[in-house]
C-alpha positions as CSV (number, residue, x, y, z in Angstrom):
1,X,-13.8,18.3,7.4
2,X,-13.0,16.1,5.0
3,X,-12.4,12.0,6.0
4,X,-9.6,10.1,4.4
5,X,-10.5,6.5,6.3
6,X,-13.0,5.2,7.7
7,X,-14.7,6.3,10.8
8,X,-16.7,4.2,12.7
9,X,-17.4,2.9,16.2
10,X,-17.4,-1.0,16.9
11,X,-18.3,-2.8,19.4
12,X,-15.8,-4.9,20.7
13,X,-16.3,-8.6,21.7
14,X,-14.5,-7.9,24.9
15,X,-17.0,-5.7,26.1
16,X,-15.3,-2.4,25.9
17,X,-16.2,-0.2,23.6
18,X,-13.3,1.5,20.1
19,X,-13.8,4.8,18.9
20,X,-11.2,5.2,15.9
21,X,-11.4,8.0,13.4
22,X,-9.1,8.9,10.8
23,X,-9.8,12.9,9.4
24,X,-7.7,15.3,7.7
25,X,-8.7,18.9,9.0
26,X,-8.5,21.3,5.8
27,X,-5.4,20.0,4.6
28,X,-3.6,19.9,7.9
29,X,-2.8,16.8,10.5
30,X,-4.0,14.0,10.8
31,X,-5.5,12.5,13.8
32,X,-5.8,9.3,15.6
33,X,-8.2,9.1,18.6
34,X,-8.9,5.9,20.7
35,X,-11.0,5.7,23.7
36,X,-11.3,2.6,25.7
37,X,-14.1,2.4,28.5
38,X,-18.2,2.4,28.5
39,X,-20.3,4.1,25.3
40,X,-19.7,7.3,25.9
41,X,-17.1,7.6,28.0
42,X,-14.5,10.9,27.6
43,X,-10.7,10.2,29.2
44,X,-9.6,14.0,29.4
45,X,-6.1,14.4,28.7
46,X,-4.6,18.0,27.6
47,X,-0.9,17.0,27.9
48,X,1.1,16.9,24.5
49,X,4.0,14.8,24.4
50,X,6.9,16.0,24.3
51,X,9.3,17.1,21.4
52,X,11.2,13.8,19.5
53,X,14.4,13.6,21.4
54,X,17.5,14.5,18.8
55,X,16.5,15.0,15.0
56,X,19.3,14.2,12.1
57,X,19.0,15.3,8.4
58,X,21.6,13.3,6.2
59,X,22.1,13.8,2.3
60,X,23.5,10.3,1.7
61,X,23.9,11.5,-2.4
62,X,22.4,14.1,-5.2
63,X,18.8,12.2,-4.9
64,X,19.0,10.4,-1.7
65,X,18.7,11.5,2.0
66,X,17.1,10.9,5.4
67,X,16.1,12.3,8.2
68,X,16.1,9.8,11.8
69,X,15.0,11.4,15.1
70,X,14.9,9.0,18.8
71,X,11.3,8.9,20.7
72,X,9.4,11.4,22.2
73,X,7.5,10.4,25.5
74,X,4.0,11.1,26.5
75,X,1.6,10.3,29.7
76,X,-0.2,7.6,28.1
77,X,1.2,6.8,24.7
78,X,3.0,8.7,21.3
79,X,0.9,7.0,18.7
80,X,2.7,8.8,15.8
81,X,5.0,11.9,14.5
82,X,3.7,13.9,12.3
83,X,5.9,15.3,9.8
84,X,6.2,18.4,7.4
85,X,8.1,19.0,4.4
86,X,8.7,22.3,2.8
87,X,5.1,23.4,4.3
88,X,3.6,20.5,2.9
89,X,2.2,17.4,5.4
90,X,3.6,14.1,4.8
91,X,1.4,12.6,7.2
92,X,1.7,10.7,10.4
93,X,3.9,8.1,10.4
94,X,4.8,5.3,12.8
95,X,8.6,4.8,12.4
96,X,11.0,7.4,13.4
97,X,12.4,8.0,10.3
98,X,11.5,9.1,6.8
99,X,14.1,8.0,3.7
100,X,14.2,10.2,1.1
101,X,14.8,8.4,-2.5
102,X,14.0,11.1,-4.9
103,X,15.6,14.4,-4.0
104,X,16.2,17.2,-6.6
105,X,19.9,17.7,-7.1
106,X,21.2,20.0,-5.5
107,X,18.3,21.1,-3.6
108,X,17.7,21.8,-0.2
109,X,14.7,20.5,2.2
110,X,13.2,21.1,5.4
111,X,11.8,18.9,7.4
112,X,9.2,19.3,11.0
113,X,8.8,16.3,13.2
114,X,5.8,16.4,16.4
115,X,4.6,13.4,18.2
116,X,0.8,13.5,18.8
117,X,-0.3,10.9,21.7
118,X,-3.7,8.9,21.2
119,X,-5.9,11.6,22.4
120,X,-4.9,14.2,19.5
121,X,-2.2,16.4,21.6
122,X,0.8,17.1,19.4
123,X,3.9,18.2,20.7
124,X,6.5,20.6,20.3
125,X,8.3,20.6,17.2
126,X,11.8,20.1,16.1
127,X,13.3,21.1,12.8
128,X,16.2,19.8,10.0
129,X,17.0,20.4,7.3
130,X,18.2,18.0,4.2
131,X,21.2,19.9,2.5
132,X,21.9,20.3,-0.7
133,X,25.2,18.6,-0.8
134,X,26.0,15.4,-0.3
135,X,27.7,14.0,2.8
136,X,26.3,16.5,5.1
137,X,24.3,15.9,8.5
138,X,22.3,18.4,10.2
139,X,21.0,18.1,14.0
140,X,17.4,19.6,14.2
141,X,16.7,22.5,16.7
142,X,13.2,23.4,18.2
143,X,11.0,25.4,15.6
144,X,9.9,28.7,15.5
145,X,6.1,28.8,16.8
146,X,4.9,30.2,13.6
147,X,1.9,28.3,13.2
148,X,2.4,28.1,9.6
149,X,3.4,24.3,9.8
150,X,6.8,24.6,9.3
151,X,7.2,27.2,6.0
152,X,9.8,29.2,8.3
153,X,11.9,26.2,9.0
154,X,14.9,26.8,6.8
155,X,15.9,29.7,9.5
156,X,15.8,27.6,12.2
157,X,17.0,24.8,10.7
158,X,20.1,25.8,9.2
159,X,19.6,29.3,7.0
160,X,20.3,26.9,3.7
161,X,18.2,26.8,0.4
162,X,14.9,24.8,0.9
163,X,12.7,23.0,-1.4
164,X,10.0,26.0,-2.4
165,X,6.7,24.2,-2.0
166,X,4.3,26.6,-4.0
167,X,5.9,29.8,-4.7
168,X,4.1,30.7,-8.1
169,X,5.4,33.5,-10.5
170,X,5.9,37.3,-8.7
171,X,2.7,39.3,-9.4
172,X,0.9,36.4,-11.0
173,X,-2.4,37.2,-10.3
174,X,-2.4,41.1,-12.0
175,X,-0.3,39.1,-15.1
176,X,2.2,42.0,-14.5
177,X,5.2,40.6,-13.8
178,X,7.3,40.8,-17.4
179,X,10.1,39.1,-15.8
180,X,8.5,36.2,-15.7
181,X,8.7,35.1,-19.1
182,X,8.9,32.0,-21.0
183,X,11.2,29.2,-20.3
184,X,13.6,29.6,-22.9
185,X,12.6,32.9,-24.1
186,X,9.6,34.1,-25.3
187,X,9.4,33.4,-29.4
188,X,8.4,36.2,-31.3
189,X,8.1,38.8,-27.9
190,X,4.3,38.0,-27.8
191,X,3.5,35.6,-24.9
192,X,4.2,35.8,-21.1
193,X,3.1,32.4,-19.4
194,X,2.5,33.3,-15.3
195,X,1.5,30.2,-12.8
196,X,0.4,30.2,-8.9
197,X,2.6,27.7,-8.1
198,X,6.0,25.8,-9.8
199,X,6.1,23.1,-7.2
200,X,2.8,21.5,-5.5
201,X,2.0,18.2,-3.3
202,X,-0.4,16.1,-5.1
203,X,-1.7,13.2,-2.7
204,X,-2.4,9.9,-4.2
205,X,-6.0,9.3,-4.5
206,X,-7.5,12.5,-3.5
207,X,-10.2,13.1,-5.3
208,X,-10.0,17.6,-5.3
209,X,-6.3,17.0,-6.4
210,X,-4.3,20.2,-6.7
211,X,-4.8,23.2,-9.1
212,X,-2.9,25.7,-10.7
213,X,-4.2,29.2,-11.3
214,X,-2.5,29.9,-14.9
215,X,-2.1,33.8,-16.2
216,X,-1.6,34.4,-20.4
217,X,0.2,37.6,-21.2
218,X,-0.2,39.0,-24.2
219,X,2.1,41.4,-25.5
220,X,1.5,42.3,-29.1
221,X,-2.3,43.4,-30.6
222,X,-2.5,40.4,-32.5
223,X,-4.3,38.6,-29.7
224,X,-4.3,35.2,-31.1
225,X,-6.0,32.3,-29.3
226,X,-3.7,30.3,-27.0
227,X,-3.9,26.8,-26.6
228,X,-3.1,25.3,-22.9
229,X,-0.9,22.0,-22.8
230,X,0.7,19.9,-19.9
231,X,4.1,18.4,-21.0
232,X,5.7,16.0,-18.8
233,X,9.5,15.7,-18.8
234,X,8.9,11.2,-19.2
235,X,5.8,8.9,-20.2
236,X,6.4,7.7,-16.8
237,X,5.5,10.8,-15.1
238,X,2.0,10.9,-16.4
239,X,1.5,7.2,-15.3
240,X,-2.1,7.3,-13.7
241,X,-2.2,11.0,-13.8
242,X,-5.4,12.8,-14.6
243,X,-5.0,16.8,-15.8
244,X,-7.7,19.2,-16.7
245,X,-7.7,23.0,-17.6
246,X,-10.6,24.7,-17.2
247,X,-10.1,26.3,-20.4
248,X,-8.2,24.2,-22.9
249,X,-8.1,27.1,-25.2
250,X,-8.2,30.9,-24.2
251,X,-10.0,32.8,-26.9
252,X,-8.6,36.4,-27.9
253,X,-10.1,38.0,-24.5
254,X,-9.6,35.5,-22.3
255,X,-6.3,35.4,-20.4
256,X,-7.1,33.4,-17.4
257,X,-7.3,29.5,-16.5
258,X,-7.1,26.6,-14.1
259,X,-5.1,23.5,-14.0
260,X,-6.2,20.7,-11.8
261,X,-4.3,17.5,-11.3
262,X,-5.1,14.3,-9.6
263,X,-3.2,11.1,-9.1
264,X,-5.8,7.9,-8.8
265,X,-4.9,4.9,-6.6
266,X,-3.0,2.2,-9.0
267,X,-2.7,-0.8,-9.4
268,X,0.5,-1.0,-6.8
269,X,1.7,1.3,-4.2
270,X,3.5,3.6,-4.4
271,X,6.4,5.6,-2.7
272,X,7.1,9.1,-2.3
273,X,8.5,10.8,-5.4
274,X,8.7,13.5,-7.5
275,X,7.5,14.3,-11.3
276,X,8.3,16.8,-13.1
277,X,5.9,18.6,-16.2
278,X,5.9,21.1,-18.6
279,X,2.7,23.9,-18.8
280,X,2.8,25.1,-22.6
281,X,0.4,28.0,-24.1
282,X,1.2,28.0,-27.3
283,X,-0.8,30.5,-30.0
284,X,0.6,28.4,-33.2
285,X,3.0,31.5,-33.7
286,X,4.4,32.0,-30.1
287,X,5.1,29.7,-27.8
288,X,5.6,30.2,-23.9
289,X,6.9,27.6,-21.0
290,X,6.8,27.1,-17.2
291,X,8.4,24.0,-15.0
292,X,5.7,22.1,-12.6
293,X,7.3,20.3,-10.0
294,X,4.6,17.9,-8.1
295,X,5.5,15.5,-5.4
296,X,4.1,12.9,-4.8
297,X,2.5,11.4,-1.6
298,X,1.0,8.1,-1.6
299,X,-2.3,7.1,-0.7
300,X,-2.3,6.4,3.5
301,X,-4.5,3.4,2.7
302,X,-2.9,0.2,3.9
303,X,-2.1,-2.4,1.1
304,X,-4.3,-5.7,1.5
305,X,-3.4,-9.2,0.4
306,X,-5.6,-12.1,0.4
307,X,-3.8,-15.5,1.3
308,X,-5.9,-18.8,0.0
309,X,-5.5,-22.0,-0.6
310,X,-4.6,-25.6,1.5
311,X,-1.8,-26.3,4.1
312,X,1.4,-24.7,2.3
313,X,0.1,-21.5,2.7
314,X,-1.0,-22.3,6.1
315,X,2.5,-23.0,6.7
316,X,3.6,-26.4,8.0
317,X,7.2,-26.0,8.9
318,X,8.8,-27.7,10.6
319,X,7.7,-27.9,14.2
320,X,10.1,-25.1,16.2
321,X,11.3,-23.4,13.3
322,X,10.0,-20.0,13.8
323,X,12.4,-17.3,14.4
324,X,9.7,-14.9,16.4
325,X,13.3,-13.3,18.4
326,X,14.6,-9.6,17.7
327,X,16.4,-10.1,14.7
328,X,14.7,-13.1,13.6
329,X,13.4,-14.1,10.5
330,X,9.9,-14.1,11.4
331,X,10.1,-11.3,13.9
332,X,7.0,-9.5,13.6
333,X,7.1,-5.8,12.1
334,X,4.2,-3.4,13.5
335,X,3.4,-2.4,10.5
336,X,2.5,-5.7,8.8
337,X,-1.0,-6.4,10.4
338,X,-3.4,-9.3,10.2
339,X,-6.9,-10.3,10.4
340,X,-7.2,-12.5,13.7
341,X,-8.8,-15.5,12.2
342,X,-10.3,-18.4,14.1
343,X,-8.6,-21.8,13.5
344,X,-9.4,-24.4,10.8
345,X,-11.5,-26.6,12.7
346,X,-14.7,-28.6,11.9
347,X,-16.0,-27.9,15.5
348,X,-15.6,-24.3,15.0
349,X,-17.2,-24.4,11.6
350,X,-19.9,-26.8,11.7
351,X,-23.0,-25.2,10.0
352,X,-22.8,-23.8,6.7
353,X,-23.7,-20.1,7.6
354,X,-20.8,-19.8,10.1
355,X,-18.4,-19.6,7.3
356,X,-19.7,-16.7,6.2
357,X,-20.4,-15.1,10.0
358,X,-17.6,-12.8,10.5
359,X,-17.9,-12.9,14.3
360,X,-17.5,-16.6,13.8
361,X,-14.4,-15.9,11.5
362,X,-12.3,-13.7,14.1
363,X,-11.1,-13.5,17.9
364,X,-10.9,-10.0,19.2
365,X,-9.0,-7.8,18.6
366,X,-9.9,-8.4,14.6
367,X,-6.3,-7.1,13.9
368,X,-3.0,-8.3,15.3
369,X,0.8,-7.9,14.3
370,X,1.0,-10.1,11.7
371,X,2.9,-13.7,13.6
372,X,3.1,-17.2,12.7
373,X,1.2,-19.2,12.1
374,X,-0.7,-16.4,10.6
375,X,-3.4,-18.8,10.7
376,X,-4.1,-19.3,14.1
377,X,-5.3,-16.6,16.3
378,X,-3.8,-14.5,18.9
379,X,-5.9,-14.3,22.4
380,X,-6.6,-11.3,24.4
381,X,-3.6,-10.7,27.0
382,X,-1.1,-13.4,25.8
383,X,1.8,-12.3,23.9
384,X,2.4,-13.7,20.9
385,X,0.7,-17.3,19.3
386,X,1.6,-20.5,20.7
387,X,2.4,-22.7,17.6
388,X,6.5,-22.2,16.2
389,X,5.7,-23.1,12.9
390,X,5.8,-20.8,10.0
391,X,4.3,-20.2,6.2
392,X,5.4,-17.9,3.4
393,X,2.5,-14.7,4.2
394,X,5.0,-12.9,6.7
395,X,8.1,-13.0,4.3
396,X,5.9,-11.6,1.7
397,X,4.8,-8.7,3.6
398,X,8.4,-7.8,4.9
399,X,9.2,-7.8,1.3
400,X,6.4,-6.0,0.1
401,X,6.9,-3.5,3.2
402,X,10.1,-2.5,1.3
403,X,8.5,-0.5,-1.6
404,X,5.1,0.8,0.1
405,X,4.9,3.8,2.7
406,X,1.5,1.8,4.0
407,X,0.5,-0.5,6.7
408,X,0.0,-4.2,4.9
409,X,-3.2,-6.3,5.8
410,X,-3.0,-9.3,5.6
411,X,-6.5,-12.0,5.5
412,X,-5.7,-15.6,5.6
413,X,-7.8,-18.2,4.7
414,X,-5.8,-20.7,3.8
415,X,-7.4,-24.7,5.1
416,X,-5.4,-27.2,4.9
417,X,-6.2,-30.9,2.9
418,X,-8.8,-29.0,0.7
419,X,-9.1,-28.3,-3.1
420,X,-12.3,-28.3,-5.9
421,X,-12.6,-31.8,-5.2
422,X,-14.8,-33.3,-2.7
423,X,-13.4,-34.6,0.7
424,X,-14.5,-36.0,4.0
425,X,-16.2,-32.1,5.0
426,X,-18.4,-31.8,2.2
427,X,-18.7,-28.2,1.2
428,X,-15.4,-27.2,2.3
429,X,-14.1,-26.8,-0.9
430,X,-13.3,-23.4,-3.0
431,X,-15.7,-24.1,-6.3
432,X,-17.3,-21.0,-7.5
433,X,-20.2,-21.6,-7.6
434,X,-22.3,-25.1,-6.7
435,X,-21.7,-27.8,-9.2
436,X,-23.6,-31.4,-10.4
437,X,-20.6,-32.7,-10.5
438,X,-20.4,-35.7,-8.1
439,X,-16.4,-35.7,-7.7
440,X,-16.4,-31.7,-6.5
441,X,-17.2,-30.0,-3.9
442,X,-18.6,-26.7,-2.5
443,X,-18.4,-22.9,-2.1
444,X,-18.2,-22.4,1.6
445,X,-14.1,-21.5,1.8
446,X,-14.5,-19.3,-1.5
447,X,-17.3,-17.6,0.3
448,X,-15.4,-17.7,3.8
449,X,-12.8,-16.2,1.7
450,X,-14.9,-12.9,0.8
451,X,-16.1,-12.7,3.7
452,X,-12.8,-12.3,5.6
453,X,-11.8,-9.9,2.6
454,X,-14.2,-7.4,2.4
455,X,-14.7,-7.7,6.4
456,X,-11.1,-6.4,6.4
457,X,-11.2,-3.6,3.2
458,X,-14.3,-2.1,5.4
459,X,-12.3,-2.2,8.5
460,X,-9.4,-0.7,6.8
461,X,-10.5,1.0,4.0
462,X,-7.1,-0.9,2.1
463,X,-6.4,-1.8,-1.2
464,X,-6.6,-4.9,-2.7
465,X,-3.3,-5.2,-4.2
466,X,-3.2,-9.3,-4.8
467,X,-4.5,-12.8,-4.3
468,X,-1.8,-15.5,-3.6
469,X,-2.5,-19.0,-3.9
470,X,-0.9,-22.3,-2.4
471,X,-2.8,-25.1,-3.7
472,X,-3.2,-28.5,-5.5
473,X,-2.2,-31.3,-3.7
474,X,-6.0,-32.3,-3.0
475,X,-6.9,-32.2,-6.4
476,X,-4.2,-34.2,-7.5
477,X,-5.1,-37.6,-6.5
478,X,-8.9,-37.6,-8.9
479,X,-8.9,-38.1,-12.9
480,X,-12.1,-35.9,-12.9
481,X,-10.4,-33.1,-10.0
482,X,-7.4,-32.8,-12.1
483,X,-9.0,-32.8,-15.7
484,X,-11.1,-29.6,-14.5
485,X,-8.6,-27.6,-12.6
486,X,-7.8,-25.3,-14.3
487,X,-11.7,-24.0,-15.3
488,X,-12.3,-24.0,-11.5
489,X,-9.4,-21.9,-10.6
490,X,-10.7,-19.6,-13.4
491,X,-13.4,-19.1,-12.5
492,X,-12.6,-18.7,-8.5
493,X,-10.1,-16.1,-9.4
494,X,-13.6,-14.3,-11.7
495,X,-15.5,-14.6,-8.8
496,X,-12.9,-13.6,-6.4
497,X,-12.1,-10.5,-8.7
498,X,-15.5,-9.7,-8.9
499,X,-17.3,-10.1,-5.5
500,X,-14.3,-7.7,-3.3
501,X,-15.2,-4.5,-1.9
502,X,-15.1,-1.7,-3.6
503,X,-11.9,0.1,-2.4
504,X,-10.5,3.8,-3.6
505,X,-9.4,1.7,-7.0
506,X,-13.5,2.5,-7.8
507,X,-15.6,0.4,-9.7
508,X,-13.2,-0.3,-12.6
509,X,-11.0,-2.7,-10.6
510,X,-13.4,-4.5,-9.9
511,X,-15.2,-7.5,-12.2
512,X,-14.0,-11.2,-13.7
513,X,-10.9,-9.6,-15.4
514,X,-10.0,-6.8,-13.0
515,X,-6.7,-5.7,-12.6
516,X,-6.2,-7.7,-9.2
517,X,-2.9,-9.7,-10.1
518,X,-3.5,-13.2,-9.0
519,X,-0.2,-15.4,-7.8
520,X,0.0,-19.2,-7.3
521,X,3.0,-21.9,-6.4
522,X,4.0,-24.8,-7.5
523,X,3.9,-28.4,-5.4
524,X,6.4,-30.1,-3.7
525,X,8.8,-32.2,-5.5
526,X,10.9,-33.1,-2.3
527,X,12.3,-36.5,-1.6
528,X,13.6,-37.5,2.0
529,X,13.1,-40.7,4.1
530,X,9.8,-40.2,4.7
531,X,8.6,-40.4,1.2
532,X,9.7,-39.9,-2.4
533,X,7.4,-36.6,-4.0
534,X,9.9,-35.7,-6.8
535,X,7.9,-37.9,-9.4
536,X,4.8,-37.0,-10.2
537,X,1.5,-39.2,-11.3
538,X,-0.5,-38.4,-14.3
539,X,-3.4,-36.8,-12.3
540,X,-0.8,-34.5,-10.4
541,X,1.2,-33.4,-13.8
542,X,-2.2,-32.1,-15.2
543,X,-2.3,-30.2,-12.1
544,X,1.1,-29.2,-12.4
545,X,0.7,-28.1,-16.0
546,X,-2.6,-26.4,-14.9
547,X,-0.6,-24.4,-12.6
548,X,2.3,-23.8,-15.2
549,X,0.4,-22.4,-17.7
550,X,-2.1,-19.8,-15.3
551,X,-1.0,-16.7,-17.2
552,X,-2.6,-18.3,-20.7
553,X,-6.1,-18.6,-19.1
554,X,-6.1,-15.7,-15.7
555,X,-5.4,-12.2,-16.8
556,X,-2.5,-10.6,-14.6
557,X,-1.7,-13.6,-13.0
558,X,1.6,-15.8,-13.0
559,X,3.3,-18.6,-10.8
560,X,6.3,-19.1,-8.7
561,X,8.8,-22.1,-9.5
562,X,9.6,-24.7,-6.0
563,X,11.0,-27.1,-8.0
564,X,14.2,-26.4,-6.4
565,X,13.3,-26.3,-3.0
566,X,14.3,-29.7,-1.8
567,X,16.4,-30.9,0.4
568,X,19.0,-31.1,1.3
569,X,19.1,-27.6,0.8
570,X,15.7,-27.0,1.8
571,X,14.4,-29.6,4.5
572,X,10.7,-30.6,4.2
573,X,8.1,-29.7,6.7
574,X,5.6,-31.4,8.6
575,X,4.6,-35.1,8.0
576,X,6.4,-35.6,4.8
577,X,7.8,-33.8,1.7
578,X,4.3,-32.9,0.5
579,X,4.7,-29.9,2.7
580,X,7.8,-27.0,2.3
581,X,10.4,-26.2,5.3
582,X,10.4,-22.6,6.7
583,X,13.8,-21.9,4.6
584,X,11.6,-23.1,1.3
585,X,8.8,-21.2,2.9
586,X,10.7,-17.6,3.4
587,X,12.1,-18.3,0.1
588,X,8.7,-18.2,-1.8
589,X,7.7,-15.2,-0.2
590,X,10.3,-13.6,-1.7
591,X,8.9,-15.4,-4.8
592,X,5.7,-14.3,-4.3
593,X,6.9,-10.9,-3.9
594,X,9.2,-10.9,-6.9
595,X,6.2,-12.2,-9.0
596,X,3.7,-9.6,-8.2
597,X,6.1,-6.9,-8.8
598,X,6.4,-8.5,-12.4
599,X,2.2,-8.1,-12.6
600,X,3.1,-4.4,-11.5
601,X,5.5,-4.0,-14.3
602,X,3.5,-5.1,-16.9
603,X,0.4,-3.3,-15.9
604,X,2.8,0.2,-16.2
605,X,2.7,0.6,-12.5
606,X,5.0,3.5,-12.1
607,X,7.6,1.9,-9.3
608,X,7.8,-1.4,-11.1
């Protein structure tokens, strides 16, 4: 068995005991199980759920297509459909749908959709097929009980063309096969290139990847030594892309070889896709080709994003201005998820060591739907969070959602009225590391911080994919604050980038100039009757230029403009101007959002 997530049993504050485990069996599904009830406790249930109800395949154009299917039902509760394509798992996924952005033209897939309930009992199985013209809908029937995971499905289906997972070159392995020659003709008659497979599914992040079984052919007695290459048909298909043959060059009595790829984890997610590559074995006088088709399935590890800073990235909106409702701009989304933090409060937190106690630092359950505020908890049995006000985090992750097949994390950590510069609580402060310096304070919210981070990358096993920061107000108003802000934010983003969990990036994304992109905002300049904050002092424009200039002193960092987020367009929030309105709010997550994909872009991220 080989795990893909963590599995681990955890004691929960409540008193009742989680078993969750995450495995891949050889290859083939992937299971959730959850018990609930004393240590050891088994709840027996043998009864699969039932098929999905109706199953649609639509080719919307020559790339693009979709299959949609309505719920199946189950005697306690469907926690997932698990579906097939061309053979090949996809995974288990929580929608009811799976969109399709990077068909071959012309090409025809097959799809096979199970539910599987929390105790592991999957379903029967319907399947559809994607055709390979556009404009055409297919309506799934039940598969064929072939056990072979759906590789049959194009006669049930519909009888069309399907993708061809793996099917490698006829009589590959005896190298007998002469017509199977080179792409394009083989050059001087000599060389006869054979390969396992011409399409494979390569899995983001899995360490065996996929390999190849390769077969030279020589034909003439001038066995020459042939030298193996892997050709892709872009530079952006070999983005993060690691290829090795076994035998880089076949010496005159050698014929045989491997190829293994593997796709590491980047820097940003990634959606399903396909690449396409060229294997070359070329003796310097004859040259033979075959096409490698790999798609491409994304890591399952949920994208994590750390949320610091002071009370605009808490979120003080307006009071009643959250739009929780169906349809609402601040409805929650299952998939977007959220550590369940305690509030910011003094009585909560009042001994040093407690910031960095992580029962101290969450309510049970330690993961919600992400809801505003995301920074106050949600209580055992009560739907939804009291408060109606809102901050930028949940826009962020609805617009993050967009471009990543994941679940999003997200840890907030966020206080409100706090900076590098002392204040009334002493040590809650986000330096670095402790400082002589009279006018700054401590380290405990950079170390609460961590400890809410790696707390939730262990829980997870998630990726770190970015730090956003909402920030400066507090160190505004000091000549010594302002004159040092930007060294401090330095060095917490160093520390920040260096002190997170380990994740399936490895070691190298980790360290004071890891590839971690790091986002902050601008302050306030809104003006209303409460107060005038469009003019700024000398303290706060070295704060604002601080900001401003980020990406000349942070690596892989950059900053999102508010200067036009004023009313009357954009009403202020709480108190006074010095805090944004939910419209400004939503509007910098999209910000945010837009930012970090710039990050992406620059780093070569293959999607951005």
């Amino acid at each position: 068995m080989t795990h893909h997530g963590p599995t681990r049993s955890i004691a929960a504050r409540s008193g009742f005991w989680l078993h969750r485990g995450l495995a891949r069996v050889q290859g083939a599904i992937l299971i959730l199980i959850i018990s609930l009830g004393a240590p050891g406790a088994v709840l027996a249930d043998t009864q699969p759920p039932s098929a999905p109800g109706s199953l649609q395949g639509i080719r919307y154009s020559s790339t693009a297509g979709e299959i949609l299917w309505t719920a199946a039902t189950d005697d306690t509760f469907v926690v997932g459909y698990r579906v097939v394509r061309n053979g090949q798992s996809l995974g288990l996924r929580d929608a009811q749908s799976v969109y399709e952005p990077a068909l071959d033209p012309g090409q025809a897939y097959t799809y096979r959709v199970s539910a599987v309930d929390r105790h592991g009992n999957e379903g029967a199985a319907l399947v559809v097929q994607i055709a390979a013209q556009r404009g055409i809908r297919n309506t799934g029937v039940p598969a064929a009980d072939t056990g072979d995971d759906g590789a049959d499905a194009s006669a049930d289906a519909s009888g069309g063309q399907t993708g061809g997972d793996s099917g490698g070159d006829q009589g590959s392995d005896q190298g007998s096969d002469t017509s199977a020659g080179s792409t394009g003709g083989v050059a001087d008659g000599n060389l006869i290139l054979y390969r396992s497979k011409k399409r494979a599914t390569l899995v983001e992040g899995d360490a065996e990847g996929v390999s190849i079984s390769l077969s030279v052919h020589r034909l003439k007695a001038d066995k020459r030594a042939v030298t193996l290459s892997l050709v892709a048909d872009t530079e952006r298909d070999m983005l993060g892309l690691r290829h090795v043959f076994s035998s880089k060059v076949l010496a005159s009595g050698e014929s045989r070889a491997t190829l293994n790829l593997a796709l590491d984890v980047g820097v940003a997610p990634l959606m399903l896709h396909v690449r396409h590559f060229r294997i070359v074995a070329d003796d310097g006088v004859s040259k033979a080709e075959k096409s490698l088709v790999i798609d491409v399935t994304p890591t399952a590890a949920p994208d994590v994003y750390l949320l610091i800073g002071q009370s605009n990235m808490e979120g003080y909106s307006e009071v009643g201005s959250r739009e929780r409702y169906p349809g609402g701009q601040d409805e929650r989304v299952e998939r977007i998820r959220q550590l369940n933090v305690q509030p910011n409060s003094p009585a909560i937190f009042n001994r040093d060591e407690l910031f960095t106690d992580e029962a101290a630092n969450t309510k049970s359950p330690i993961f919600v739907p992400a809801e505003d505020p995301l920074h106050e908890p949600r209580y055992i049995g009560v739907d939804g969070k009291g408060a109606t006000f809102v901050g930028l985090g949940l826009t962020f992750a609805k617009e993050a959602s967009r471009a990543s097949t994941a679940n999003i994390y997200l840890v907030p950590a966020a206080w409100g009225a706090t900076g590098f510069c002392a204040n009334a609580n002493g040590n809650i402060a986000w330096n670095a590391a402790p400082t002589s310096e009279d006018f700054l304070g401590g380290t405990l919210l950079t170390e609460r911080a961590l400890t809410r981070l790696n707390m939730t990358l262990r829980e997870t096993g998630g990726v770190l994919r970015g730090i956003l920061w909402h920030q400066g107000g507090a160190d505004s108003n000091n000549a010594g604050c302002a004159a040092t802000y930007a060294d401090n934010l330095a060095k917490l983003v160093r520390r920040l980038r260096r002190e997170a969990r380990v994740d399936v990036r490895g070691r190298e994304a980790r360290g004071d100039e890891a590839t971690i992109p790091f986002l902050l905002a601008t302050q306030s300049k809104g003006d209303d009757e409460r107060g005038r904050y469009s003019i700024f002092h000398d303290s706060k424009l070295q704060v604002d230029a601080a900001q401003r200039s980020i990406r000349s002193y942070v690596a892989y960092s950059d900053f999102v403009n508010n200067d036009d987020l004023v009313p009357p367009q954009y009403p202020c929030g709480q108190s006074s101007c010095v805090h944004f309105g939910a419209d400004a709010l939503r509007e910098q997550g999209r910000r945010f959002y837009a930012a970090i994909q710039g990050i992406w872009g620059e780093l070569g991220a293959y999607h951005y």
